[in-house]
FIKOLZA-1660 file (N, C-alpha, C; in steps of 0.1 Angstrom, whole numbers, plus 5000, padded with zeros to 4 digits):
% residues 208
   i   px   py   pz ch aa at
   1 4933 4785 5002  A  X  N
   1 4923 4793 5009  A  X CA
   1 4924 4807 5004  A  X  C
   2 4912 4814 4998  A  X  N
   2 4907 4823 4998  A  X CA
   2 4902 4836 5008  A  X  C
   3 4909 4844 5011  A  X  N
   3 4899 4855 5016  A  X CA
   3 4897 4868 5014  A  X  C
   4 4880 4870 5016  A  X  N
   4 4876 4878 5004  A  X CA
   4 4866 4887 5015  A  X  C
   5 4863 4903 5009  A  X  N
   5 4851 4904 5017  A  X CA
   5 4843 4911 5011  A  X  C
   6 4836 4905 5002  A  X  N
   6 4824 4908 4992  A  X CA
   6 4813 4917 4997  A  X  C
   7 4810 4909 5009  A  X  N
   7 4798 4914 5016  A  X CA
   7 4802 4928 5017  A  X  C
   8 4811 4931 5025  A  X  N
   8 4818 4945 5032  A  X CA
   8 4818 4955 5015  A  X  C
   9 4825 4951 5011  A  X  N
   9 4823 4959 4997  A  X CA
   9 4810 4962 4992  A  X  C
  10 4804 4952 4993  A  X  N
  10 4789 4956 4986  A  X CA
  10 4786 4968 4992  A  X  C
  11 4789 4963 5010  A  X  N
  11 4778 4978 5017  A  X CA
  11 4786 4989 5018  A  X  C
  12 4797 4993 5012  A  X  N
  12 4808 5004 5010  A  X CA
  12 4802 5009 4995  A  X  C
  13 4802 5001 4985  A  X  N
  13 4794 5005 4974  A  X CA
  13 4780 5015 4977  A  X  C
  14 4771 5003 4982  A  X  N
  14 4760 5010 4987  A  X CA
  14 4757 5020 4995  A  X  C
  15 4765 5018 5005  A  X  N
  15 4765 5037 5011  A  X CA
  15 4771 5047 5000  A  X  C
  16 4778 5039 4997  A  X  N
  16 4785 5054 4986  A  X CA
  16 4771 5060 4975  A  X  C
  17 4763 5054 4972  A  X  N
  17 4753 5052 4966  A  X CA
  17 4755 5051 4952  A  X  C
  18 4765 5039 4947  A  X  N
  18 4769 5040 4937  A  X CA
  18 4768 5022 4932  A  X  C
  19 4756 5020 4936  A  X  N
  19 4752 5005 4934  A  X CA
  19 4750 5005 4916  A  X  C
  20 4743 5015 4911  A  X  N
  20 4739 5014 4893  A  X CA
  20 4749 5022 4887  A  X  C
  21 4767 5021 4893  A  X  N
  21 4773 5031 4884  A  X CA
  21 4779 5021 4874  A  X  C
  22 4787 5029 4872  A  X  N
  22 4797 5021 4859  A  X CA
  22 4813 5021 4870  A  X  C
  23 4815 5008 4865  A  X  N
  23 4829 5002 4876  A  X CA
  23 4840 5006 4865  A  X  C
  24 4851 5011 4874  A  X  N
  24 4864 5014 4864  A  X CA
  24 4874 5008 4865  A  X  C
  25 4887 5011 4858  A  X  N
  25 4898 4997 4863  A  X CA
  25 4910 5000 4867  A  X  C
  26 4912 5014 4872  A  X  N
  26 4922 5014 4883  A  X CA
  26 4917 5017 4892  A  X  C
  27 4925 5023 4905  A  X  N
  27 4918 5026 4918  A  X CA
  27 4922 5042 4916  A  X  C
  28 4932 5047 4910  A  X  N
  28 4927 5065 4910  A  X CA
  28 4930 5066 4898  A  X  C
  29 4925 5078 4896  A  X  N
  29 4925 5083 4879  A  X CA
  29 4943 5082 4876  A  X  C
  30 4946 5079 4863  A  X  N
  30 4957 5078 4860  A  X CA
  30 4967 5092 4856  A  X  C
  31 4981 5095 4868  A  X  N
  31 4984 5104 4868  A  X CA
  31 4978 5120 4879  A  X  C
  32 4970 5113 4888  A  X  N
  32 4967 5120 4895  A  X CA
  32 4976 5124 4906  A  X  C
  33 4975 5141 4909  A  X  N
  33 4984 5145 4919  A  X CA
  33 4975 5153 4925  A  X  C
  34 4973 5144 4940  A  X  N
  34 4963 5153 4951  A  X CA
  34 4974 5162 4958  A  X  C
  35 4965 5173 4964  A  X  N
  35 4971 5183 4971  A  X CA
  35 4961 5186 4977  A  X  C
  36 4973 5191 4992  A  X  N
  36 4959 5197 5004  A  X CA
  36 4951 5208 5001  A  X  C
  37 4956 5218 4998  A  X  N
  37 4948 5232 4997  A  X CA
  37 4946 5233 4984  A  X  C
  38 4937 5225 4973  A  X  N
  38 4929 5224 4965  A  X CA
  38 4916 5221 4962  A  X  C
  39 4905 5226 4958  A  X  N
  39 4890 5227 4957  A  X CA
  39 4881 5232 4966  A  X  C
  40 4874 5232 4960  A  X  N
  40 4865 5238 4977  A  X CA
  40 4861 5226 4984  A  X  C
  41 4865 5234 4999  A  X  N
  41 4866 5221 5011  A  X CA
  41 4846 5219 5013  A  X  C
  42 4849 5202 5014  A  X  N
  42 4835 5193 5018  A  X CA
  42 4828 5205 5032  A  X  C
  43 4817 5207 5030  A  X  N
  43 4808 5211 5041  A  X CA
  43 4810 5202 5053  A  X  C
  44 4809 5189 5051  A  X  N
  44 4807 5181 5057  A  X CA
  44 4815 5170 5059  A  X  C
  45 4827 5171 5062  A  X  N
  45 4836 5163 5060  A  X CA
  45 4837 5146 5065  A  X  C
  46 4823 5145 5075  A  X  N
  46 4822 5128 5084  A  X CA
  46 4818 5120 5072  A  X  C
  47 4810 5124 5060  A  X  N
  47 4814 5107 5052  A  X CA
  47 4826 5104 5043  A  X  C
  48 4834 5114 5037  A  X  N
  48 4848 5115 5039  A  X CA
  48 4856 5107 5045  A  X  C
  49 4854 5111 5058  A  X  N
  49 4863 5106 5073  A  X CA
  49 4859 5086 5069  A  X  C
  50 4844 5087 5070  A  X  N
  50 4839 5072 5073  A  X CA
  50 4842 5065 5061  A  X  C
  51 4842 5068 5053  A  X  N
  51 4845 5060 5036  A  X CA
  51 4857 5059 5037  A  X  C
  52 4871 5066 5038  A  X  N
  52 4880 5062 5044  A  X CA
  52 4886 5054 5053  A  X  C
  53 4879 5057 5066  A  X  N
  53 4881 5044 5076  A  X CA
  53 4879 5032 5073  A  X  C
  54 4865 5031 5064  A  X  N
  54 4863 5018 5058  A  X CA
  54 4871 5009 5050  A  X  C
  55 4878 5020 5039  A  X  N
  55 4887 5013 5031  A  X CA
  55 4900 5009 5035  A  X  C
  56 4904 5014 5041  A  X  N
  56 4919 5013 5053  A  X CA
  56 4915 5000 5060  A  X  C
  57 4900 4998 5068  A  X  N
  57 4903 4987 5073  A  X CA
  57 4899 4970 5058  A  X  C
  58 4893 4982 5045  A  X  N
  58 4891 4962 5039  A  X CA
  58 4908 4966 5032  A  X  C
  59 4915 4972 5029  A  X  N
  59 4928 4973 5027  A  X CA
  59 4936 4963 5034  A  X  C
  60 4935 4956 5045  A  X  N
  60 4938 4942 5051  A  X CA
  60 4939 4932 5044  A  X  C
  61 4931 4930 5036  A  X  N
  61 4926 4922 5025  A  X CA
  61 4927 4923 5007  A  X  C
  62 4932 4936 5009  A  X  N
  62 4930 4943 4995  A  X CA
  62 4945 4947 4993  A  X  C
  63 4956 4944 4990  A  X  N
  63 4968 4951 4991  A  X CA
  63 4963 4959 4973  A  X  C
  64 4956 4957 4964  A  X  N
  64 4956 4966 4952  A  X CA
  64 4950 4981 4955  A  X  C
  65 4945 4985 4970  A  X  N
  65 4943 4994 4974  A  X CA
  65 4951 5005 4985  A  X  C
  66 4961 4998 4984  A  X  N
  66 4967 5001 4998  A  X CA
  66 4973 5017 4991  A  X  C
  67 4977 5015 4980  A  X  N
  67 4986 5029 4976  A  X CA
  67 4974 5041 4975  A  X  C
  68 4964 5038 4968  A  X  N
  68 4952 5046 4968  A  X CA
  68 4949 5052 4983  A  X  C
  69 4945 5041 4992  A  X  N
  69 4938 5045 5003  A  X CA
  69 4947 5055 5011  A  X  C
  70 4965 5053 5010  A  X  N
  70 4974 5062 5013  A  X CA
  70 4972 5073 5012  A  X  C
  71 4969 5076 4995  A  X  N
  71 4968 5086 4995  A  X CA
  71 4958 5098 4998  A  X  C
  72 4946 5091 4998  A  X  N
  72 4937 5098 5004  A  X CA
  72 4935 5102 5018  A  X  C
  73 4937 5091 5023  A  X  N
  73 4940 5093 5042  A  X CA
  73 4947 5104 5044  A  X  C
  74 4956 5109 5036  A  X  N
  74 4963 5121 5040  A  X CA
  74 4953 5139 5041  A  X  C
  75 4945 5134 5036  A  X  N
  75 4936 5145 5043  A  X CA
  75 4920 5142 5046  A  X  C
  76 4919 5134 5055  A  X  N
  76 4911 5134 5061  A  X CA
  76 4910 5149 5068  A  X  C
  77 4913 5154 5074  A  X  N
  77 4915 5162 5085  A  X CA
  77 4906 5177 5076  A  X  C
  78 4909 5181 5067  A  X  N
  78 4903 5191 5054  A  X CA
  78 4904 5188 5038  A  X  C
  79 4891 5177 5038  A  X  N
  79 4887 5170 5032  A  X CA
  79 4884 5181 5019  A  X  C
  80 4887 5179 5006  A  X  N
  80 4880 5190 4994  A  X CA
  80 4872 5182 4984  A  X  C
  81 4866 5188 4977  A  X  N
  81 4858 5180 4966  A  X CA
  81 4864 5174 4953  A  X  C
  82 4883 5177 4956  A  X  N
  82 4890 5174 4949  A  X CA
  82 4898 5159 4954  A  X  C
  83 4895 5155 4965  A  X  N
  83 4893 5145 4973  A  X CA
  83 4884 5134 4976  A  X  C
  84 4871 5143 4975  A  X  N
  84 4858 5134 4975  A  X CA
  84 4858 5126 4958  A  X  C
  85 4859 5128 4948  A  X  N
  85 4861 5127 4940  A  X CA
  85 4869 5115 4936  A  X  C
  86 4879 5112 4938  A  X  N
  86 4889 5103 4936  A  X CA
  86 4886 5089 4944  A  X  C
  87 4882 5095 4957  A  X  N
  87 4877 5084 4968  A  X CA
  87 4862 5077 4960  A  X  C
  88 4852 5082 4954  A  X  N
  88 4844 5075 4949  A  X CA
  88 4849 5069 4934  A  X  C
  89 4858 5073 4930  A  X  N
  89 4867 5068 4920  A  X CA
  89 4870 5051 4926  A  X  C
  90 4877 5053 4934  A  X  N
  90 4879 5039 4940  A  X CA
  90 4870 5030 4944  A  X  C
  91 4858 5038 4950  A  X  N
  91 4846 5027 4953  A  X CA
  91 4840 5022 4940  A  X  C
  92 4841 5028 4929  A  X  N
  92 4838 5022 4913  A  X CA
  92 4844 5011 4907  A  X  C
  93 4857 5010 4914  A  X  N
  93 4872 5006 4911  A  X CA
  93 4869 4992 4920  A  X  C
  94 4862 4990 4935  A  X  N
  94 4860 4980 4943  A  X CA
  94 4846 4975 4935  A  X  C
  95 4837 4984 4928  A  X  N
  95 4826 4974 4923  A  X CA
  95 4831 4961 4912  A  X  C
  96 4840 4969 4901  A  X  N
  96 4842 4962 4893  A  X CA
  96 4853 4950 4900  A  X  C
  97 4855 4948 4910  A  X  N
  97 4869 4937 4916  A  X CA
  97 4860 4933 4930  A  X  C
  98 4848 4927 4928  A  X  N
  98 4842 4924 4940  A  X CA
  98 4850 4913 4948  A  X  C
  99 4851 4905 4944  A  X  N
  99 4859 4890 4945  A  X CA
  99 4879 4887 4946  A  X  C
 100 4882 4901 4948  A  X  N
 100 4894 4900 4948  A  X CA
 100 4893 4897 4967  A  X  C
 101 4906 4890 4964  A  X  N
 101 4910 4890 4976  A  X CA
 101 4926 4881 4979  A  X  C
 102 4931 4876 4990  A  X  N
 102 4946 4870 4995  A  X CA
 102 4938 4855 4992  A  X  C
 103 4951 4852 4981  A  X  N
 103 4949 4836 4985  A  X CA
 103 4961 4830 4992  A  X  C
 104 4961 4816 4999  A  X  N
 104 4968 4811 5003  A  X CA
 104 4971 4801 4997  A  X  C
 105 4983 4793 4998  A  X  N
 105 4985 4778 4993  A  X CA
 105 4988 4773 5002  A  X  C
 106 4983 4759 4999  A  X  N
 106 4982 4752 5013  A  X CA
 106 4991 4738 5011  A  X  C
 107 5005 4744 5012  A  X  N
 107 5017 4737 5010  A  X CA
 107 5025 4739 5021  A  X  C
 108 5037 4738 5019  A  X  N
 108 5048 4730 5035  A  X CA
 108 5057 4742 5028  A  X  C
 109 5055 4750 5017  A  X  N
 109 5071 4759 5015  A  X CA
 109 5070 4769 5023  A  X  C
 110 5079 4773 5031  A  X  N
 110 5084 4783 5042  A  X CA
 110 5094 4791 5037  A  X  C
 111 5094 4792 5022  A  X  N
 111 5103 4802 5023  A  X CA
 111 5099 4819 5019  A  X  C
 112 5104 4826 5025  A  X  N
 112 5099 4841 5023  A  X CA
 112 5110 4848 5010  A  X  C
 113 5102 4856 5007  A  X  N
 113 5108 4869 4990  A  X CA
 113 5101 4880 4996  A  X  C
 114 5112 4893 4994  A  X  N
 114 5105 4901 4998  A  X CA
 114 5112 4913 4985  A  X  C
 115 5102 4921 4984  A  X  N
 115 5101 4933 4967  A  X CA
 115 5096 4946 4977  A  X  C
 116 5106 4952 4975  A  X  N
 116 5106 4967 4977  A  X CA
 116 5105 4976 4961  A  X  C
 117 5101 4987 4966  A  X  N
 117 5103 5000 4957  A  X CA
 117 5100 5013 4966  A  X  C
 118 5099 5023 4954  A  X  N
 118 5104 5037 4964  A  X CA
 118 5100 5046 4947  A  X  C
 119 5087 5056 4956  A  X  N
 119 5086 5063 4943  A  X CA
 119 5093 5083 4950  A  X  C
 120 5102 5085 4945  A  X  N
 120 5109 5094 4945  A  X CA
 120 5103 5110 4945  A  X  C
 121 5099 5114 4958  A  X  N
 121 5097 5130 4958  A  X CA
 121 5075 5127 4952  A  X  C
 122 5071 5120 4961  A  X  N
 122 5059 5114 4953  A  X CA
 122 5049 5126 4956  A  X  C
 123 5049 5132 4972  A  X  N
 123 5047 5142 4978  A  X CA
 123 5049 5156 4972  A  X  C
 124 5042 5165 4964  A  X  N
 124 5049 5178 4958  A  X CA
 124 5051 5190 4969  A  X  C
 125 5043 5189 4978  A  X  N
 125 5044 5200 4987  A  X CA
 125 5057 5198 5000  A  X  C
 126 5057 5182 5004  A  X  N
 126 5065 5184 5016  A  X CA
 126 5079 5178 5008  A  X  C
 127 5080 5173 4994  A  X  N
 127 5092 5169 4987  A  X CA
 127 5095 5157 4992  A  X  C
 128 5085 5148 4997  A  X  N
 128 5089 5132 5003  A  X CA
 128 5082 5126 4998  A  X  C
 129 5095 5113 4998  A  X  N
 129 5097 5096 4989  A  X CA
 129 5082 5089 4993  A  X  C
 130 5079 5082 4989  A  X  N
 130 5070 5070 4994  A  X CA
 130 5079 5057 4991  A  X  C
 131 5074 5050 5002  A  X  N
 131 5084 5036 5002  A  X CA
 131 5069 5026 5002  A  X  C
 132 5074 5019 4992  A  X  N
 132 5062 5001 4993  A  X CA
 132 5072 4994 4990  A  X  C
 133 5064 4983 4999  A  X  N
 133 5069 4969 4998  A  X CA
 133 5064 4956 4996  A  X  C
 134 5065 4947 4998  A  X  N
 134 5057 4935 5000  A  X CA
 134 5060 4921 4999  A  X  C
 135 5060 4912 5007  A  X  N
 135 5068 4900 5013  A  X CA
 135 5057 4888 5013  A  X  C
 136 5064 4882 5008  A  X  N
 136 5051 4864 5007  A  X CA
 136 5066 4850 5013  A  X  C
 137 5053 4844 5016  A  X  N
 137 5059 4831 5023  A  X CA
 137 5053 4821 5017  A  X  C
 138 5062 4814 5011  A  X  N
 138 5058 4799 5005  A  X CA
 138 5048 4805 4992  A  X  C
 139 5050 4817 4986  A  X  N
 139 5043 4822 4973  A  X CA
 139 5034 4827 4982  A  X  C
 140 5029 4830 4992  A  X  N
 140 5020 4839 4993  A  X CA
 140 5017 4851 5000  A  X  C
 141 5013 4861 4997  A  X  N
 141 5013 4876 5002  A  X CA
 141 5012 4878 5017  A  X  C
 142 5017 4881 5028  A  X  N
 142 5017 4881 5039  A  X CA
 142 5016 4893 5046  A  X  C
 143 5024 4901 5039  A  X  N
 143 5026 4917 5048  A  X CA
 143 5030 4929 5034  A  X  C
 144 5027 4938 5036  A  X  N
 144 5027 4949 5025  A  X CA
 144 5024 4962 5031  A  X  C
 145 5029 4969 5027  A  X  N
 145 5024 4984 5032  A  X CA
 145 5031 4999 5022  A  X  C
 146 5024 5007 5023  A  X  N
 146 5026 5018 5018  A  X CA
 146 5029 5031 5025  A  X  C
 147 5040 5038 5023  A  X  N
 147 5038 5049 5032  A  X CA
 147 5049 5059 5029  A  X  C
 148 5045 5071 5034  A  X  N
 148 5056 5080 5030  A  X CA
 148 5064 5079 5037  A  X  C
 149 5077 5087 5034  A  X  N
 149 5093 5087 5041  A  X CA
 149 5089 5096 5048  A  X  C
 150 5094 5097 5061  A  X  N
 150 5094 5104 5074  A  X CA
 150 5103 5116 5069  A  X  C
 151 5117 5113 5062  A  X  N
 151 5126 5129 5057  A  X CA
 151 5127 5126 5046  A  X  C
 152 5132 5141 5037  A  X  N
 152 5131 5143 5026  A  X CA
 152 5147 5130 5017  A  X  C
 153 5142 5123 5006  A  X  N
 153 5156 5123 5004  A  X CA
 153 5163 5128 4988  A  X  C
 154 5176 5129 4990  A  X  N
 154 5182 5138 4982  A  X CA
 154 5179 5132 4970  A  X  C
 155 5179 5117 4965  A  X  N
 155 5182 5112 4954  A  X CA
 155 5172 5100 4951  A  X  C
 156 5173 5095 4937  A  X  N
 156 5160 5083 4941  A  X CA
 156 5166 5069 4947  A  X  C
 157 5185 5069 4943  A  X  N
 157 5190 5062 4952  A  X CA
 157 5188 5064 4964  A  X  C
 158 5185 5071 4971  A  X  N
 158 5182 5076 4987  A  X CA
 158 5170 5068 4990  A  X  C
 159 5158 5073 4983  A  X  N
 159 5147 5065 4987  A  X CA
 159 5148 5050 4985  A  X  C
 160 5149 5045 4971  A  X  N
 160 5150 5031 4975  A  X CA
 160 5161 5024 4988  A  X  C
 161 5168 5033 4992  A  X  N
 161 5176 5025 5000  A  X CA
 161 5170 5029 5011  A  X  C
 162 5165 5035 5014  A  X  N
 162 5153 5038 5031  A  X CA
 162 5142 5031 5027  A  X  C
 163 5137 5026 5013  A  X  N
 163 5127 5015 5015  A  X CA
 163 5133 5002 5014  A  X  C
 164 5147 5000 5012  A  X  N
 164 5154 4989 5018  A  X CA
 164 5152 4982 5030  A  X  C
 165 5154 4993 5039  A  X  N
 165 5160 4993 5050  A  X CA
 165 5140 4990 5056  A  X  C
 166 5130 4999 5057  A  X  N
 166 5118 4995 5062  A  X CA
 166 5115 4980 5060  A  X  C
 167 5121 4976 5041  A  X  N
 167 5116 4962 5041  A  X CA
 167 5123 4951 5054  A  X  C
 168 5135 4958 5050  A  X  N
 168 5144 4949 5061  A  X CA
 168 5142 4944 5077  A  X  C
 169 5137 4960 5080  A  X  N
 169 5131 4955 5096  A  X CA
 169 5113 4949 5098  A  X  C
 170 5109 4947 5085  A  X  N
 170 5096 4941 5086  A  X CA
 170 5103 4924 5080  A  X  C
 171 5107 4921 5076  A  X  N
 171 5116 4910 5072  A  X CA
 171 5123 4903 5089  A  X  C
 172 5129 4908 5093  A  X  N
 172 5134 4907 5107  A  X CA
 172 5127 4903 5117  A  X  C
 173 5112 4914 5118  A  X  N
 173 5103 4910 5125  A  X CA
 173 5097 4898 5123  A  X  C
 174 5094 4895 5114  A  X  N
 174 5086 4882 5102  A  X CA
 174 5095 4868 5109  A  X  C
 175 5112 4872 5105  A  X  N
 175 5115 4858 5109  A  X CA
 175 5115 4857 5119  A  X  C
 176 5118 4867 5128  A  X  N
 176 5115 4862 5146  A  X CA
 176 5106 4858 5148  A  X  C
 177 5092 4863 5145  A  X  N
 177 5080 4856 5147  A  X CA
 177 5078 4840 5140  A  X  C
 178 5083 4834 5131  A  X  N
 178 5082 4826 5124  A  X CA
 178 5088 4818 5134  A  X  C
 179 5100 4823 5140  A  X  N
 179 5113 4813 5144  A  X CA
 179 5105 4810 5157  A  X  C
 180 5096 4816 5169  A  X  N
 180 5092 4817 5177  A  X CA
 180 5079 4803 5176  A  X  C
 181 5072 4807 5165  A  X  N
 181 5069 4792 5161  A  X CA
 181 5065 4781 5157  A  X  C
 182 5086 4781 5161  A  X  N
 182 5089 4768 5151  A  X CA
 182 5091 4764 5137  A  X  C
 183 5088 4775 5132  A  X  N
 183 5093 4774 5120  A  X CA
 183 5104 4780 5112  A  X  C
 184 5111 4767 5108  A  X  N
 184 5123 4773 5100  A  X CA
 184 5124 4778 5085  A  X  C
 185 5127 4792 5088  A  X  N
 185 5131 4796 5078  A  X CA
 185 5145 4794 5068  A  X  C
 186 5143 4796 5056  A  X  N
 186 5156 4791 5047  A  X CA
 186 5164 4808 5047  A  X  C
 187 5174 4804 5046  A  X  N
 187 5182 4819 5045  A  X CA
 187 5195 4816 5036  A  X  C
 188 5200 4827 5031  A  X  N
 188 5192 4837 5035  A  X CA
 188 5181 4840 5025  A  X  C
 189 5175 4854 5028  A  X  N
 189 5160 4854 5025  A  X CA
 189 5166 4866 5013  A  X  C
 190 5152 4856 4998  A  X  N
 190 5155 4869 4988  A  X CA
 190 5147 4879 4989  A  X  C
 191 5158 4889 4984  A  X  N
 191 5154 4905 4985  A  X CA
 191 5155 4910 4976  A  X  C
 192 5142 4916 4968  A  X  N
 192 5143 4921 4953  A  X CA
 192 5143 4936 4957  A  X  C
 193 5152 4942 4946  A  X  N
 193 5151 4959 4946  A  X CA
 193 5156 4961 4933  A  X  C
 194 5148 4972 4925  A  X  N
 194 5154 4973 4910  A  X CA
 194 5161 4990 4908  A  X  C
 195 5165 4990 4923  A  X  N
 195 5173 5002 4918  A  X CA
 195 5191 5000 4919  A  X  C
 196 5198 4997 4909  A  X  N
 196 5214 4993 4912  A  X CA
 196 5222 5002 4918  A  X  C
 197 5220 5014 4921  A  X  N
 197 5226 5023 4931  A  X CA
 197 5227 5019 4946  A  X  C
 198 5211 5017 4949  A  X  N
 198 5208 5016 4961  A  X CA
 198 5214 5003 4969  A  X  C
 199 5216 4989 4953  A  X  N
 199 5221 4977 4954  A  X CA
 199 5238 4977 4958  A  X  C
 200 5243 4985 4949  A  X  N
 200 5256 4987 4950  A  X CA
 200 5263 4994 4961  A  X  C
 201 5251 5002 4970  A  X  N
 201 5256 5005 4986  A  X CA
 201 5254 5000 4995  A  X  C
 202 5246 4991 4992  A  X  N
 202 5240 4979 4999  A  X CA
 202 5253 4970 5004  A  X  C
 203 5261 4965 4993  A  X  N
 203 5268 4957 4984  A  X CA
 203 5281 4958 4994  A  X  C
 204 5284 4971 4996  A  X  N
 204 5297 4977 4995  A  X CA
 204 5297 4983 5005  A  X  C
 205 5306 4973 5018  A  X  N
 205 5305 4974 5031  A  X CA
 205 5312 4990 5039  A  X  C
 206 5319 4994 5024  A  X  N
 206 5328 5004 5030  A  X CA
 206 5316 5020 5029  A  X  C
 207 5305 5016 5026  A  X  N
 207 5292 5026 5022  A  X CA
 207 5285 5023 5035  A  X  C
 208 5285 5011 5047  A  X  N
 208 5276 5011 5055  A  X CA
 208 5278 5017 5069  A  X  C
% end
């Protein structure tokens, strides 16, 4: 099983008025670092606000936009043209990937993998980590999210191991609901992280 939401994109394209552009193939320009108090701020900040809301909610569907849409949502509030910018970057980016979407398999494996990472100090102004993650059952994508670290951390060992720890209590939640039911999960459950510091305190009970 497939799901997709074509339609919704099309009319997100179309309001953006960018039905005859040319589609690109990331979702923000490569190497881009937004900041709040740069460009001159939008006059008008409500289609901003609404093009955002939009993408946040097909981001349900779309985990290749979830880091993007992150980053933009962060200023909603004093929106600039250094912002507007990037956001129609991304609606270019949903023309050319009309048809993406979560598939499912429609098999009997119940077992969950779950892949963390942690991009270190991603934030330049407030000096905070972003943690992602993202967990499939039976090979398929179930739950993902993006988001910044609540406190600064000292090292990039630091962050991966606080996006450890977020994967871990969405992991927790997953199997109680699974176990609730009736379904059994295999345990224990794999957990990828490619940072060996973070692994090694993990590891090493006399660090917990």
């Amino acid at each position: 099983m497939i799901i997709i939401q074509s339609k919704y994109v099309r009319d997100i394209v179309a309001d953006a008025g960018l039905t005859q552009c040319k589609a690109t193939n990331t979702p923000l320009p490569a190497g881009l670092q937004l900041k709040a108090a740069s460009g001159q701020q939008l006059s008008n900040p409500e289609p901003y606000r609404r093009l955002l809301g939009r993408l946040l909610y097909l981001s349900f569907t779309r985990p290749d936009i979830c880091h993007a849409t992150q980053q933009l949502s962060q200023f909603m509030q004093f929106p600039s043209q250094n912002h507007w910018e990037p956001a129609l970057h991304l609606v270019r980016y949903l023309k050319g990937t009309l048809y993406r979407g979560l598939h499912f398999n429609s098999n009997n494996n119940f077992t969950l993998e779950a892949y963390c990472d942690a991009d270190w100090v991603t934030c330049k102004e407030t000096r905070k980590s972003l943690t992602g993650y993202c967990i499939f059952l039976g090979g398929s994508l179930i739950s993902w999210k993006t988001k910044k670290q609540t406190t600064v951390s000292w090292s990039t060992a630091e962050a991966e191991y606080r996006s450890m720890s977020s994967t871990t209590c969405e992991l927790i939640w997953i199997h109680s609901l699974l176990k609730d039911l009736k379904i059994n999960i295999q345990t224990p459950i794999s957990f990828y992280c490619d940072n060996q510091a973070a692994l090694y305190i993990t590891a090493n009970p006399v660090f917990h």
